[in-house]
ZAMARGU-4260 file (C-alpha; in steps of 0.2 Angstrom, whole numbers, plus 5000, padded with zeros to 4 digits):
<rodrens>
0) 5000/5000/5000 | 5006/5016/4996 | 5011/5026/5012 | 5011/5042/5002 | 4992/5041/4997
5) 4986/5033/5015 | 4987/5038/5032 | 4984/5027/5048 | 4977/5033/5065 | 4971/5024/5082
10) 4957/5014/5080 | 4945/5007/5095 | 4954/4993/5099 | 4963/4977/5093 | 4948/4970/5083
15) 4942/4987/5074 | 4950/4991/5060 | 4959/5007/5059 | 4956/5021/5053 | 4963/5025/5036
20) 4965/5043/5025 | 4966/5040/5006 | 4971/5057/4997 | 4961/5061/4980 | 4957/5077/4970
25) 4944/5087/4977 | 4930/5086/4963 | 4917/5095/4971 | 4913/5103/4988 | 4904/5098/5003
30) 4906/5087/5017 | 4897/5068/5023 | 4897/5055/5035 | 4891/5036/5031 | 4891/5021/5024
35) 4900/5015/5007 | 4890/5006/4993 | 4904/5000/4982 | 4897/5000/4965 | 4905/4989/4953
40) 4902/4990/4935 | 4898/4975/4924 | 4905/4980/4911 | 4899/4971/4893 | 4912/4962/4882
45) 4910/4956/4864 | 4916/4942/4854 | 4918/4940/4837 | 4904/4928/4826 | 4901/4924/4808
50) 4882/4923/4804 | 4870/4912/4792 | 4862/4920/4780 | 4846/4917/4788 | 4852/4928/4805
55) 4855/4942/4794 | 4838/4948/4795 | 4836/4947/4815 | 4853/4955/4819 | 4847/4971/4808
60) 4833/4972/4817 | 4841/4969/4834 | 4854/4983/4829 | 4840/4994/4826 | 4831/4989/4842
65) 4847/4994/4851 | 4849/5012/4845 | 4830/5015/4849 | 4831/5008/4867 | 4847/5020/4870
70) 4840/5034/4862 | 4824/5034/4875 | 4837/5028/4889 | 4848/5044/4884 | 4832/5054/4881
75) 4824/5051/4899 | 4841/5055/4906 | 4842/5071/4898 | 4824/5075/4904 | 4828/5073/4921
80) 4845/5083/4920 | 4834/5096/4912 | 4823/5095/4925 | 4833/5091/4940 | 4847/5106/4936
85) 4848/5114/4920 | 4852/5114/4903 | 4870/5113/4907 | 4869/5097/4913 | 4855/5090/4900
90) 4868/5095/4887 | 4881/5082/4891 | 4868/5069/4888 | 4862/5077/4872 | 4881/5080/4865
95) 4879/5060/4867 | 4862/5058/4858 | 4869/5067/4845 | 4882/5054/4844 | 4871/5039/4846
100) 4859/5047/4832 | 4877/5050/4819 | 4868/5043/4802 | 4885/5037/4796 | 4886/5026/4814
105) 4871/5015/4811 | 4874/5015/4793 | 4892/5008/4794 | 4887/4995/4805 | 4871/4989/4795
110) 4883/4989/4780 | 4895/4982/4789 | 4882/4966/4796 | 4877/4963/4778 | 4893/4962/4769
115) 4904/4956/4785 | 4890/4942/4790 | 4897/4948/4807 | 4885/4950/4825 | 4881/4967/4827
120) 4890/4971/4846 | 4905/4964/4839 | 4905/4977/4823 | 4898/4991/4835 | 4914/4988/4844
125) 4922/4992/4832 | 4916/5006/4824 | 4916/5016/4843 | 4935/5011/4844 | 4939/5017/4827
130) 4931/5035/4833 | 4938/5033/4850 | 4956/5032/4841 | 4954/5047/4832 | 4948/5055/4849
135) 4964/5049/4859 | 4977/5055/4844 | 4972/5075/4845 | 4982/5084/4858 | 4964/5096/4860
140) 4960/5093/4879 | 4940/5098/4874 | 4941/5086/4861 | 4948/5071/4872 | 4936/5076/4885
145) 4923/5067/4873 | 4932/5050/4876 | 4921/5047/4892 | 4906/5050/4880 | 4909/5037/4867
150) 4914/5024/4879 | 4897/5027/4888 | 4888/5028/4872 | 4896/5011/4868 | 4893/5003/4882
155) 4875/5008/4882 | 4872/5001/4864 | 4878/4983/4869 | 4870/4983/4885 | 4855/4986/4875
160) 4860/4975/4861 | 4862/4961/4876 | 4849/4967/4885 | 4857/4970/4902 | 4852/4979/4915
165) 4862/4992/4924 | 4860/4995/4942 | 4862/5012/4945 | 4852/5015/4962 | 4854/5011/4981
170) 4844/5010/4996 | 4846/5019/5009 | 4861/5038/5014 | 4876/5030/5004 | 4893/5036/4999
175) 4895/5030/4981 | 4913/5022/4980 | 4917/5016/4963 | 4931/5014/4952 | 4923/5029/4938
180) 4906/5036/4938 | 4899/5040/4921 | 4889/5056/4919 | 4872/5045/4918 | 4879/5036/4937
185) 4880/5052/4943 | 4863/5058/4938 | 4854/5042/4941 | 4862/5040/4958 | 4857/5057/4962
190) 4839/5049/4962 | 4841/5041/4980 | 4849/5047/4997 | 4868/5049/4990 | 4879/5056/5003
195) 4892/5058/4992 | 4906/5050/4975 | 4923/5044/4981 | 4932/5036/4964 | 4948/5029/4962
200) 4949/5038/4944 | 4944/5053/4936 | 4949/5073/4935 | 4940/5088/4944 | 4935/5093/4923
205) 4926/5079/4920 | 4908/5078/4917 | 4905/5068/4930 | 4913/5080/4941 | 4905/5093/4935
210) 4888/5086/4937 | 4892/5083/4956 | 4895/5101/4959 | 4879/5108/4951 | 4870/5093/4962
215) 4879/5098/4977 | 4887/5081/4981 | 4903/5080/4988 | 4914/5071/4976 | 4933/5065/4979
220) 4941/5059/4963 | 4961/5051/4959 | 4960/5042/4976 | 4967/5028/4966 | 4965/5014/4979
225) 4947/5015/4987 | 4939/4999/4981 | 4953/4992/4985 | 4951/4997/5002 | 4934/4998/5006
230) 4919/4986/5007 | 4901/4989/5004 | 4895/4996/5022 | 4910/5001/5028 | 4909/5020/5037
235) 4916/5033/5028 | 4920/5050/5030 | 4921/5060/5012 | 4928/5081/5014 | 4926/5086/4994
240) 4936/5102/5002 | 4951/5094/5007 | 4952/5079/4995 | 4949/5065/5007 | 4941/5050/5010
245) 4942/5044/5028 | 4939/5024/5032 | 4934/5017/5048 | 4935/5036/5055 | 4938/5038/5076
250) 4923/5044/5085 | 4935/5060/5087 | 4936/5061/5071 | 4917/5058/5068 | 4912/5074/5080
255) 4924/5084/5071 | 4917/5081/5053 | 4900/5082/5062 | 4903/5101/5069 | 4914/5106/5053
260) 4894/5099/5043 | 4883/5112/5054 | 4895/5125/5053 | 4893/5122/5035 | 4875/5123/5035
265) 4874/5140/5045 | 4886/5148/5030 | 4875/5142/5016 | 4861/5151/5025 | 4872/5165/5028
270) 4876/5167/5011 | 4856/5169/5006 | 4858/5185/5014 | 4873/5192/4999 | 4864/5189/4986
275) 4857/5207/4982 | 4872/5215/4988 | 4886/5224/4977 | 4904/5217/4976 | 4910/5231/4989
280) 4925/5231/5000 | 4923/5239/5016 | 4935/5253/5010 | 4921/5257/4998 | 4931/5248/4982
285) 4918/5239/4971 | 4922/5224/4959 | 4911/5215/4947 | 4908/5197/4949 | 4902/5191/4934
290) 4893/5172/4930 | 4904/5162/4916 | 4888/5155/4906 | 4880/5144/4888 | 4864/5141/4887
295) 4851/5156/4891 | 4843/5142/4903 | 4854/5144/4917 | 4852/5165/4918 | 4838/5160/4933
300) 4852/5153/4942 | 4864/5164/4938 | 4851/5178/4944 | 4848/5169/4959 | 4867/5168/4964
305) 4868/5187/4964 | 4880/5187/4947 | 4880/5206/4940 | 4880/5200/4924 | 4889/5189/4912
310) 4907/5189/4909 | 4910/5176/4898 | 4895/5168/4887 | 4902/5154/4877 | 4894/5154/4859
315) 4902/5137/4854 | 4888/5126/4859 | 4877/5134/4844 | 4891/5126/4833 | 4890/5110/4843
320) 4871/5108/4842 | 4871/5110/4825 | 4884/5102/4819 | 4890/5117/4810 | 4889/5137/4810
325) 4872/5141/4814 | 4864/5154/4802 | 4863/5174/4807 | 4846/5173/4813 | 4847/5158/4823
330) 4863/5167/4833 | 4853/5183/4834 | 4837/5174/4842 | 4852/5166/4855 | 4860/5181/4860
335) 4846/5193/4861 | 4836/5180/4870 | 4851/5181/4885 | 4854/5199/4883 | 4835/5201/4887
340) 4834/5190/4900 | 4850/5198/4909 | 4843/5216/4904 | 4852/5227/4911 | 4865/5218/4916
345) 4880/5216/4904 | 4884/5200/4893 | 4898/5200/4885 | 4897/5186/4871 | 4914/5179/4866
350) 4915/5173/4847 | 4916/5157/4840 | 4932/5147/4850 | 4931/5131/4842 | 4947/5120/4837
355) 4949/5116/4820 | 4948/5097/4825 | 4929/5100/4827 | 4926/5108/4811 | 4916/5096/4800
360) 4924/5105/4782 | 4944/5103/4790 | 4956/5097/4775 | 4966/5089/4788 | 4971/5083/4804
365) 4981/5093/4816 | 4997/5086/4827 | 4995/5099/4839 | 4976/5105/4839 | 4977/5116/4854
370) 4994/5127/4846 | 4981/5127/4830 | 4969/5131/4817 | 4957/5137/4831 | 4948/5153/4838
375) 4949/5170/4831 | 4961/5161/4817 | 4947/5150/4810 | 4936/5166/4809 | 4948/5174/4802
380) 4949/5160/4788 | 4931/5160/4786 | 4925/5178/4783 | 4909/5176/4778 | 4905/5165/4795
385) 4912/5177/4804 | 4906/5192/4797 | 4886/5183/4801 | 4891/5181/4818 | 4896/5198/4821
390) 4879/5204/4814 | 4871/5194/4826 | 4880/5199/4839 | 4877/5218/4834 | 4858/5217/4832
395) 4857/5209/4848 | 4866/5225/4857 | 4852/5237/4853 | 4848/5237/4871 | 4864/5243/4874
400) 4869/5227/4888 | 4879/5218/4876 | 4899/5220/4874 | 4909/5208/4860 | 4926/5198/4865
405) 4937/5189/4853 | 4947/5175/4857 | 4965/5167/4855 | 4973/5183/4852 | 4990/5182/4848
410) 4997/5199/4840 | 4990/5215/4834 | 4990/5212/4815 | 4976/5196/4820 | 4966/5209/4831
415) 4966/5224/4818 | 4961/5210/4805 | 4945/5207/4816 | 4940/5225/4822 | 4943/5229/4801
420) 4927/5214/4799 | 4919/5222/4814 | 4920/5240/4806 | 4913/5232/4789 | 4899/5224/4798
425) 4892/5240/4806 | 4895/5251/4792 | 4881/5240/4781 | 4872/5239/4797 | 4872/5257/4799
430) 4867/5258/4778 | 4851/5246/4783 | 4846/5256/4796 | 4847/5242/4807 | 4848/5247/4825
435) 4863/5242/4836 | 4872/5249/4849 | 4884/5260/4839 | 4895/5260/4857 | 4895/5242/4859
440) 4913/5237/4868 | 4925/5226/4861 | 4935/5217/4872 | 4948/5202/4869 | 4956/5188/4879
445) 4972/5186/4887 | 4977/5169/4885 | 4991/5168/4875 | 5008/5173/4882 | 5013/5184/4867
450) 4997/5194/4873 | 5004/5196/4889 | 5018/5205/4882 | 5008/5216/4871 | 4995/5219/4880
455) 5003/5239/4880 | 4999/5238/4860 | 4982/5229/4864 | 4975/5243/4877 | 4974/5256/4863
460) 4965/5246/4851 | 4951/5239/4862 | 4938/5243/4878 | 4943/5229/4891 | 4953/5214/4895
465) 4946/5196/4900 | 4960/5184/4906 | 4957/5166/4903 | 4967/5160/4916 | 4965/5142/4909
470) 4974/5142/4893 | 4985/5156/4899 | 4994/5144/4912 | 4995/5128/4904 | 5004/5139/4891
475) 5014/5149/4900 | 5020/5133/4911 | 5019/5122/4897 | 5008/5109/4905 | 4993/5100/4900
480) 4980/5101/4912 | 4970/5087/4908 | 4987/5076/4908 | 4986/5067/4925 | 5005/5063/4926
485) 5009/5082/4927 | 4994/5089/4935 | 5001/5094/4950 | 5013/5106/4939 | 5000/5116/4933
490) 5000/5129/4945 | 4987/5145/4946 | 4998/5154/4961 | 5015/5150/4953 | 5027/5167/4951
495) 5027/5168/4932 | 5006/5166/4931 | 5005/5180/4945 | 5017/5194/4935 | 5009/5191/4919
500) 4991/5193/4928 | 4999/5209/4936 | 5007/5216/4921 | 4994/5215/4913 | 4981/5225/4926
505) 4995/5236/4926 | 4997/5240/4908 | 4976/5241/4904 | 4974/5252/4919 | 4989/5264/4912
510) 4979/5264/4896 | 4961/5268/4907 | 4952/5250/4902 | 4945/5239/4915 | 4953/5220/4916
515) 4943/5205/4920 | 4947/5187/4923 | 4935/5173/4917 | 4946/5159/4919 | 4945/5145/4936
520) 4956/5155/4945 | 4943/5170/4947 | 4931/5157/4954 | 4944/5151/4966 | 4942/5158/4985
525) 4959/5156/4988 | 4963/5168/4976 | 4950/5181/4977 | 4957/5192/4989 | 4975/5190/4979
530) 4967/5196/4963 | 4960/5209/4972 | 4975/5217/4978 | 4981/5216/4961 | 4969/5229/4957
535) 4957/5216/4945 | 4942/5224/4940 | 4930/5211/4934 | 4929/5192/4941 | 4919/5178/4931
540) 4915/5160/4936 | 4904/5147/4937 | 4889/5154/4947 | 4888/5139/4962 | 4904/5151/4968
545) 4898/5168/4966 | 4892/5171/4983 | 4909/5164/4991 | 4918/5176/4982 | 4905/5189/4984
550) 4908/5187/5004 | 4927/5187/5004 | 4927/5203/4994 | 4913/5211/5006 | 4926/5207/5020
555) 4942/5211/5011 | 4949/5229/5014 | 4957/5233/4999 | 4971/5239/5009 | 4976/5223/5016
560) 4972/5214/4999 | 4988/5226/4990 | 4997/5221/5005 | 4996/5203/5001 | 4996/5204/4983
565) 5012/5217/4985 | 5020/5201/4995 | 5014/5188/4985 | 5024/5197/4970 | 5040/5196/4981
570) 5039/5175/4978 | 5049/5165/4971 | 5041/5150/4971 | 5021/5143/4970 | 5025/5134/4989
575) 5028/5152/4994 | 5015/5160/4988 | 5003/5146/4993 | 5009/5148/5011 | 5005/5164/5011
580) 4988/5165/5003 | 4984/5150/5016 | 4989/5160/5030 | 4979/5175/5026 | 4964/5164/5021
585) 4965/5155/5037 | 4965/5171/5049 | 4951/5177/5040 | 4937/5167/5028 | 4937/5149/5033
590) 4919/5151/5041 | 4917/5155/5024 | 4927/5143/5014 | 4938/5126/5019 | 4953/5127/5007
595) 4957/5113/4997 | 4975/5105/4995 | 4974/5101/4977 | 4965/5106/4961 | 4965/5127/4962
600) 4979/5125/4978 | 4991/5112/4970 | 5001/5101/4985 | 5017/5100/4979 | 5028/5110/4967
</rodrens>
C-alpha cells in the first residue's frame, strides 16, 4: 500500500480496524458521513461471430432495436438533468444523443452486418473504437474530453443490444465508491439518498465531476485505491474540500466532521443573505463578479446567485448543436434571448472558440490542435461566417447590455484584421438602418503569452481585457492540464502566472480600460482576495461560487488585499505563495470557505 496516498490513525481497539486517509482530488465541495456502497460495473464484452444467412435479418433488426432503446434511455436522462438542474447538465447527455443518432454510425454498422456476416455488438465495437482512436490522437484537451462520452455511448448500445440491466440505484444515505462514475451514474444515483462520489479515477474537469457540483454532492476523485480498500457498508467520511476520503473514522474524528457539517450549514444560510448586495469592499472599492455561462437556461440561476451580469457567454455550443455554424438569425434569436433576459446587466458574448479538429469541412488533421487552426484564426479564415456572427451579435446590442470579446489573440495584426470585419459589419448595418448599439465594447482575451507581452499595444486598440486563466497557464507553464502525470505542475499561484496577471492589470489600467478574469482562477476563494490586491476589475466563474467570492470581497479591505498581493509578488516560488495566501485565508474566511490541498491549491511544486 502506498504510504504516500494513506494515512493510519488509532482505531477502538485490537479487533476494529483502523482508521485509514486516502488522498484524491477534490471534485466538488461539501462534506458527509456514512456508509460505502461500492458499486462495481459489469461492464459488457463482445466476441467475434460469423452469421448464416438466415440471421441476417434478425441481427438488423436487433441493431436497430438497440439504438432506439438508448436513444429513449439517453432521452429520459436528459429530461431529468433538464429537469433536475439545468440545461447545462441535459447537454452532456444530448452531445451523446447526437452521437448515438450520427447517420453514418448506424449505417456503417448495417453495412458492415450485411457484407461482413458479422454479429452486430462485435461490429459496434468496432466502429466506437475506430472513433475513439481518432479522439485519443488530438492533443485538443476539449476534444479528448469526449472520450468518456463514446465509451458510455458504447457501452449503452451493447447493454441494450444484450439486453442487460444496469443498476444504478441504492437504498438507503450511501457514499457512492466506485472505480469511475459515468455522467448518467452520477445523475441516476442522484435519484436516492447519495451522501456523496469517492472514485479511484477521474479529474475535477470531467463531466462527472461537473455534474456533482451543480447537484451539490461531495465528490473525491484520483484516490486511486478506494475499492481496494473499502467494502460495501464500511463507514466513511468524504471532505470534497480537502480531497479526502476517511475509512473506519475515530469517533473524534466523527464529531469533528459532524461540527465542521453544521458549521457548513449556518454559512449556506448566511450566504442567502449576499445575494442582492454589490461586490464592495469595506473601504468602499467595488468589483464586478460576473457568471461564466452557455445556454440562456441557466440565467435563473445565475440571477439567483447574485451574478451582475455575464462575463464570459460561450457561443460554441450553437456550433455543437448544429453540427455546423448556425445561420445569422438563429445566433441573433440566442444572444438577444440572453441579453434580454440579463437586461440590464452586461453579457459579454465571446465569438466562436472552436478547434479546427471539430470543424466538420477541416482538410486535415492537426498534430497539435490546441497550438492550432482554432479561435479568432478559424474566423479569420472563414469571413463570411464570421462576418454573420458579428451581425448577430450587433443586432442583439440594441439594448445597449451587450459587449463583444474575441478569442485566441496572439498579435496585433490578428486583432486589427478582426475590428477591420467588425467596422465592415456596422457600416452595412448602419446603411440598413438596422439598430445596434453603435458604442458596443470590444474586448479580447488574454490567453496567449505573446498577449501578455503586448498587451501595452492591445489597450489602445480595444475597451477591456478578460484573462482566461486556463489556457494562459497551461501555456505559459507548458503543462497540459488534463494530463494526470503532470497535474500537479500546473500551478494557478505560481510566480510567472501572478506577474503576467499583474502586468497586465497594470498595463490596461495605464491605458484607462478595465481587466477581467474569466478563467478557474477568478472562481477560486483562495485567490480572490490576491486578485483583488492586484487591482482586478472584473471576476467571472461558474455561478455555484459567486456568493463565496462575493463574501470574501465584502470582507476584504482593499488595503490589506495590496498588501498581500504586494508580497505575493516578492515570491519566488508557488510553495511560497501558497503559504502565504493560506495564512491570510486562514485568519480570515474559513467560516466561509475550507481550502482545498489540490486542484485550484496544488500540494506540491
Amino acid at each position: 500500500m502506498n504510504p504516500d496516498r494513506k494515512e493510519s490513525g488509532r482505531g477502538g481497539g485490537p479487533e476494529e480496524p483502523k482508521e485509514q486517509i486516502l488522498r484524491g482530488l477534490p471534485a466538488s465541495a461539501g462534506m458527509a458521513i456514512g456508509p460505502a456502497y461500492l458499486y462495481e460495473r459489469e461492464e459488457v464484452f463482445v466476441a467475434e461471430r460469423t452469421l448464416d444467412e438466415a440471421e441476417i435479418a434478425w441481427e438488423l433488426t436487433l441493431l436497430k432495436d438497440a439504438f432506439t432503446r438508448a436513444n429513449h434511455e439517453l432521452e429520459n436522462i436528459t429530461e431529468y438533468a433538464r429537469e433536475r438542474l439545468d440545461q447545462e447538465a441535459a447537454a452532456i447527455f444530448e452531445s451523446q444523443i447526437m452521437l448515438l443518432n450520427d447517420p453514418e454510425l448506424f449505417r456503417a454498422i448495417e453495412r458492415r452486418i450485411r457484407l461482413e456476416k458479422k454479429n452486430a455488438d462485435f461490429l459496434i465495437h468496432q466502429e466506437l473504437e475506430r472513433y475513439k482512436a481518432l479522439l485519443i490522437t488530438t492533443n485538443d484537451p476539449l476534444f479528448r474530453d469526449r472520450i468518456p462520452d463514446l465509451d458510455e455511448v458504447a457501452q449503452r448500445l451493447l447493454r441494450c443490444l444484450q439486453r442487460k440491466r444496469l443498476r444504478s440505484s441504492v437504498e438507503g444515505k450511501h457514499i457512492i465508491v466506485a472505480n469511475q462514475l459515468s455522467p448518467a451514474d452520477t445523475i441516476l444515483f442522484s435519484r436516492n439518498d447519495v451522501l456523496g462520489y469517492a472514485t479511484d479515477l477521474g479529474g475535477v474537469t470531467s463531466h462527472a465531476a461537473i455534474l456533482a457540483r451543480s447537484l451539490k454532492i461531495p465528490a473525491v476523485v484520483a484516490l486511486h485505491e478506494a475499492t481496494a480498500s473499502i467494502r460495501t457498508g464500511d463507514p466513511l467520511i468524504i471532505d470534497g474540500h480537502r480531497g479526502l476520503l476517511i475509512i473506519h473514522p475515530t469517533p473524534e474524528r466523527v464529531r469533528e466532521y459532524e461540527k465542521k457539517i453544521e458549521r457548513t450549514r449556518a454559512l449556506e444560510a448566511k450566504m442567502d443573505g449576499l445575494v442582492h448586495l454589490p461586490g464592495a469592499t469595506p473601504d468602499g472599492r467595488t468589483v464586478d463578479i460576473d457568471a461564466n455561462a452557455e445556454f440562456v437556461d441557466e440565467c435563473e440561476y445565475i440571477l439567483a446567485q447574485g451574478a451582475g451580469g455575464i462575463g464570459l457567454y460561450r457561443t460554441e455550443h450553437l456550433y455543437l448543436l448544429e453540427g455546423g455554424f448556425p445561420s445569422e438569425q438563429e445566433q441573433y434569436i440566442a444572444y438577444s434571448t440572453i441579453a434580454s433576459m440579463m437586461y440590464p446587466r452586461k453579457v459579454i458574448i465571446r465569438t466562436f472558440d472552436i478547434g479546427g479538429e471539430k470543424l466538420t469541412d477541416r482538410q486535415y488533421e492537426e498534430e497539435n490542435p490546441s497550438l492550432g487552426w482554432r479561435g479568432i484564426r478559424v474566423l479569420l479564415d472563414k469571413p463570411e461566417v464570421f462576418r454573420q456572427q458579428l451581425r448577430a451579435i450587433l443586432r442583439a446590442s440594441a439594448a445597449k447590455n451587450v459587449k463583444l470579446m474575441f478569442p485566441m489573440i496572439s498579435g496585433l495584426a490578428e486583432l486589427r484584421r478582426a475590428l477591420a470585419h467588425l467596422e465592415d459589419v456596422r457600416r452595412e448595418l448602419r446603411d440598413s438602418g438596422v439598430l445596434f448599439d453603435q458604442h458596443m465594447e470590444v474586448g479580447i482575451m488574454i490567453e496567449v503569452p505573446s498577449s501578455v507581452f503586448l498587451a501595452d499595444l492591445f489597450a489602445r486598440e480595444v475597451d477591456f481585457f478578460s484573462i482566461g486563466t486556463n489556457d494562459l497557464v497551461q501555456y505559459l507553464l507548458a503543462v497540459d492540464r488534463t494530463n494526470d502525470l503532470i497535474v500537479e505542475l500546473y500551478q494557478e499561484f505560481h510566480p510567472a502566472v501572478l506577474r503576467a496577471v499583474k502586468h497586465v492589470i497594470d498595463t490596461a489600467h495605464a491605458a484607462g480600460i478595465r481587466v477581467g478574469m474569466c478563467g478557474e482562477m477568478a472562481g477560486n476563494p483562495m485567490a480572490v482576495a490576491l486578485l483583488l490586491g492586484m487591482g482586478l476589475d472584473e471576476y467571472s466563474m461558474i455561478p455555484s461560487v459567486i456568493p463565496i467570492v462575493k463574501g470574501i470581497i465584502r470582507r476584504t479591505p482593499f488595503t490589506e488585499a495590496k498588501a498581500l498581493a504586494d508580497e505575493a509578488l516578492s515570491k519566488t516560488t508557488s510553495a511560497e505563495v501558497r503559504e502565504l495566501v493560506a495564512s491570510f485565508f486562514a485568519s480570515r474566511y474559513t467560516d466561509l470557505w475550507q481550502p482545498t490541498n489540490s486542484g485550484h491549491v496544488p500540494p506540491s511544486e
